[in-house]
C-alpha positions as CSV (number, residue, x, y, z in Angstrom):
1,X,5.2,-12.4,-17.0
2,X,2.5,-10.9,-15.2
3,X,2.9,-9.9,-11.2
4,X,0.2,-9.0,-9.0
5,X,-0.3,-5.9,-6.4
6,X,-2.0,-5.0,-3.3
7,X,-2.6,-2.5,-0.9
8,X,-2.1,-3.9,2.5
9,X,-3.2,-2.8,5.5
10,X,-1.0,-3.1,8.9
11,X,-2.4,-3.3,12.6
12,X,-0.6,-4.3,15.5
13,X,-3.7,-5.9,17.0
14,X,-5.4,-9.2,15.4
15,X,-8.8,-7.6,13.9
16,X,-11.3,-7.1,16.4
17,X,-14.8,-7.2,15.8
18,X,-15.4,-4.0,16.1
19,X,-12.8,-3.6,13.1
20,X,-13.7,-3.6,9.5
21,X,-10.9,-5.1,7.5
22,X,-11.1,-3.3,3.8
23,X,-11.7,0.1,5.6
24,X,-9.0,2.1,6.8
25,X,-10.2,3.7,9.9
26,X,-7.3,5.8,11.5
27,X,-7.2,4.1,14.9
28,X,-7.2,0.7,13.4
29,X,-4.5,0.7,11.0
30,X,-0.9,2.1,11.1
31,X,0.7,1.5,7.8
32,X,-0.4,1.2,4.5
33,X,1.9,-0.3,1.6
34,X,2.4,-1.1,-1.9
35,X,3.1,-5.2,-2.7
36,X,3.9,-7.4,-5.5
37,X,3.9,-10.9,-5.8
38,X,4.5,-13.8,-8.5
39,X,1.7,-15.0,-6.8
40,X,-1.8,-14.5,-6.6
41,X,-2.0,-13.0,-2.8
42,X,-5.9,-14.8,-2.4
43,X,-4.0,-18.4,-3.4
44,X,-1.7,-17.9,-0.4
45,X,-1.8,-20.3,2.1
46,X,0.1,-21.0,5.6
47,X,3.7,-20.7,3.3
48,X,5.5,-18.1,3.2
49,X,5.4,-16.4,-0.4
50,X,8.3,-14.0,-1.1
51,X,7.3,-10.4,-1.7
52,X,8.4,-6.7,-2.7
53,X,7.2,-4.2,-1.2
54,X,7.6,-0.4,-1.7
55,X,6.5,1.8,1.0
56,X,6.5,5.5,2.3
57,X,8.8,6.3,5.1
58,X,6.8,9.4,6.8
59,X,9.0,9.8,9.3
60,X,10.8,13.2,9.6
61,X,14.8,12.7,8.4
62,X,14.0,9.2,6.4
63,X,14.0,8.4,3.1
64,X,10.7,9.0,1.5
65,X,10.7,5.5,-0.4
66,X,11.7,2.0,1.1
67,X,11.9,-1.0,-1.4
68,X,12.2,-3.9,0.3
69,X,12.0,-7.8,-0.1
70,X,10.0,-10.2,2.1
71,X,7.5,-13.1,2.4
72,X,4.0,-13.0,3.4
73,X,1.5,-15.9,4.1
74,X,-2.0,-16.2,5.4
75,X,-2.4,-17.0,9.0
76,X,-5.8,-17.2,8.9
77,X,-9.7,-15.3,8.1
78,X,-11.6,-12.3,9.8
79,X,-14.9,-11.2,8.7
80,X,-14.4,-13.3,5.1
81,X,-10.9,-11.6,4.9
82,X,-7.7,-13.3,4.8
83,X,-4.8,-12.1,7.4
84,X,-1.5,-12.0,6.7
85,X,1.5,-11.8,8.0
86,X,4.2,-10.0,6.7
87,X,8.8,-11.4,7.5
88,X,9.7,-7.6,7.4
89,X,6.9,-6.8,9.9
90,X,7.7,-9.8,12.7
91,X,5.0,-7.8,15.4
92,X,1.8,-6.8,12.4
93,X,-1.0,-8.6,11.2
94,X,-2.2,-7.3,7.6
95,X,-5.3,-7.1,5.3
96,X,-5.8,-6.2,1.8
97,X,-7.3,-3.1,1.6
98,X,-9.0,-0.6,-1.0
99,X,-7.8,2.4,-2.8
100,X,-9.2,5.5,-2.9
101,X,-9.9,7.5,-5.7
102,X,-11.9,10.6,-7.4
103,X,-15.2,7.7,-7.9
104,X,-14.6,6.5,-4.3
105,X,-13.1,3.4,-2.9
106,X,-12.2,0.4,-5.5
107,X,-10.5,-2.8,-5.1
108,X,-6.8,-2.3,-4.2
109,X,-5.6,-5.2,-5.9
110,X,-5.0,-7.1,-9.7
111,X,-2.5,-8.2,-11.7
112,X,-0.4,-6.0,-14.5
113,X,2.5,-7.0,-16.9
114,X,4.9,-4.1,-15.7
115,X,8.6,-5.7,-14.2
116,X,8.9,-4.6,-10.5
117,X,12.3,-3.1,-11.6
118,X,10.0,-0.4,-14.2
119,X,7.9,0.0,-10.9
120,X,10.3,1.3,-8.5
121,X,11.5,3.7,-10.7
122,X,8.6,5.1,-11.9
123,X,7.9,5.3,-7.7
124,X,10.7,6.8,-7.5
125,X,10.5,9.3,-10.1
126,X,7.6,10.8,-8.7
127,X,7.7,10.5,-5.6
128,X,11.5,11.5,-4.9
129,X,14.8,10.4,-3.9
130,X,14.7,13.3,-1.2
131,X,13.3,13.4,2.1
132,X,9.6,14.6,1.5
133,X,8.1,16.0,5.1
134,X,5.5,13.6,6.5
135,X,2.5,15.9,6.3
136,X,-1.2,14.5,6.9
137,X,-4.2,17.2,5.8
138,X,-7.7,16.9,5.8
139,X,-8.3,13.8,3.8
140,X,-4.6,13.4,1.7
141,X,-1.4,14.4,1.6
142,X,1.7,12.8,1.7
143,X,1.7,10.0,3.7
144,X,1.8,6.1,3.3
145,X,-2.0,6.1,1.9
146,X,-1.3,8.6,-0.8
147,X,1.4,6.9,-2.1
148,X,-0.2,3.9,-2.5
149,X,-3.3,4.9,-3.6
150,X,-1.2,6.5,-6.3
151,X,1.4,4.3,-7.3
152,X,-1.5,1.3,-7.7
153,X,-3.4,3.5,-10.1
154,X,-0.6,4.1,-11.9
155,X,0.6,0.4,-12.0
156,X,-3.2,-0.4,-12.9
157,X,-3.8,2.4,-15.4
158,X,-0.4,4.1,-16.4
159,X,-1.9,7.4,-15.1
160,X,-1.6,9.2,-11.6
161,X,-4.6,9.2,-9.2
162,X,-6.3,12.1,-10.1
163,X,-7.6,12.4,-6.7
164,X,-4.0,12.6,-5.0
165,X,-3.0,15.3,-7.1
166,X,-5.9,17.1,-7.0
167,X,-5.4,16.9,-3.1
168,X,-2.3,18.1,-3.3
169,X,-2.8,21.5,-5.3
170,X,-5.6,21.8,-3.4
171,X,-3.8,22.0,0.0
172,X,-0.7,23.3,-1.5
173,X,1.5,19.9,-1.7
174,X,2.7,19.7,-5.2
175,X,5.5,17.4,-5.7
């Protein structure tokens, strides 16, 4: 059985004009997660559509990953992008945003035949059971974006995202 993934975008504000939804612009955006659905996210309607969602803490003396259940459901369009709303985040509004990589920005969604069980761990695996400082660096390190940008390239491709670990020897951050 196939599930699908997204990167979505949080913002505690209902997108503005001045806001462009697939772009993550720092003062727009706060969080940035990894979810997986049964369910195509675009077919979502005004129900709520249970979720899992695996995100990076950040915070100094948290764990690094959360894995979390929930429901999302659309709540209506901005700019020709659906907005969501997320159980686990009561006060956020979300978007689907892209992931970045060495070629640039792709789609961050699709669909892959991994369980969300082999997900998590692999997450996991990589990215630690320990406390990983929050650390933001020029473009990448490890924070919330990284991690997504990663673990969707690997759920995609079953490789890393070169980029992230390029980024991370480059400013010294190796895992």
């Amino acid at each position: 059985m196939s599930i699908f993934y997204c990167n979505i975008l949080l913002t505690h504000e209902y997108p503005t004009g001045r806001m462009k939804c697939p772009e993550r612009k720092k003062g727009d955006w706060f969080h940035s997660i990894a979810l997986f659905c049964s369910v195509d996210i675009y077919h979502i309607k005004d129900n709520y559509v249970s979720c899992s969602i695996i995100h990076f803490y950040g915070k100094k003396g948290s764990p690094v990953l959360s894995n979390i259940s929930s429901k999302i459901k659309c709540v209506g369009m901005h700019n020709f992008k659906k907005i969501f709303v997320l159980e686990c985040f009561p006060n956020s509004f979300a978007v689907i945003g892209d992931i970045r990589t060495s070629l640039g920005y792709e789609p961050g969604f699709g669909k892959c035949d991994m369980k969300f069980d082999d997900i998590v761990k692999i997450a996991f695996k990589k990215w630690g059971y320990e406390q990983i400082p929050y650390a933001h660096q020029r473009n990448e390190s490890y924070n919330c974006v990284a991690f997504v940008d990663d673990i969707l390239i690997m759920v995609r491709d079953g490789i890393w995202n070169k980029r992230i670990i390029d980024m991370h020897e480059k400013h010294r951050l190796v895992l």
